[in-house]
N, C-alpha and C positions, 0 to 999 in steps of 0.2 A: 560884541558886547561882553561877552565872558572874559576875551583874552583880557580884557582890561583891568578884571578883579584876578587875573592872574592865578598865584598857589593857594587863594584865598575860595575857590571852588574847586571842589572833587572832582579827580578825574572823570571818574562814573558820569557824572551828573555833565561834563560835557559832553562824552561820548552821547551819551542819552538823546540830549537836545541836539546834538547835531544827525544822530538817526532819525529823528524826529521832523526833521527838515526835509532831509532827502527822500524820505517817504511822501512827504507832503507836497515836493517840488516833481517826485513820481508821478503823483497821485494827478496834481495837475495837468501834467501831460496828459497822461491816459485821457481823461474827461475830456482835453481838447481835442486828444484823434478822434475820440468815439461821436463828440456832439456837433464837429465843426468839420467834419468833412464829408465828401457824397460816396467812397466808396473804403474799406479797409481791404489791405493788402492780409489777407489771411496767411500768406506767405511767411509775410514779415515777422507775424505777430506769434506765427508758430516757431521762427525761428528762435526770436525773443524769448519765449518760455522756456524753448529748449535750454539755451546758453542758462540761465537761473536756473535751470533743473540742474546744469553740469556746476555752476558754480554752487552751489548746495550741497551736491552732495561732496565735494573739492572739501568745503568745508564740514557738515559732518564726520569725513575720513580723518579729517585732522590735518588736513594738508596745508600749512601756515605760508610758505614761500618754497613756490618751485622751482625745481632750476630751471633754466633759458632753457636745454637743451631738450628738456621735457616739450614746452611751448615749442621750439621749431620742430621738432616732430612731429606733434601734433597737428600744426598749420602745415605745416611743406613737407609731411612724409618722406621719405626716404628721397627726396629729390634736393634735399638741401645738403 
């Protein structure tokens, strides 16, 4: 809907609505693990949090774009 009014809406103001969404299409999920199923993988769910605790603080440090080499590192330690 936005892209159609084009440079005639603020950046901001997409960015915003589309945060806005993705929080919301979150949000759904979650309620659907939590109300529609018989057991939670606690595993999963901690693992989940973790990776948003790394990506959090990725960005609080200011880390905008990193390089690849950082990422295979990370994933494949010293075996890549």
């Amino acid at each position: 809907m936005l892209a159609l009014l084009g440079s005639r809406v603020p950046t901001a103001l997409k960015a915003f609505l589309l945060s806005i969404a993705i929080f919301d299409d979150l949000g759904a999920i979650v309620i659907i693990a939590i109300f529609y199923t018989d057991s939670l993988s606690m595993l999963s769910l901690v693992m989940a949090a973790l990776m948003i605790g790394v990506l959090a603080m990725l960005n609080r440090s200011g880390v905008q774009k990193p390089s690849s080499t950082l990422w295979q590192e990370w994933c494949c330690g010293s075996r890549c």
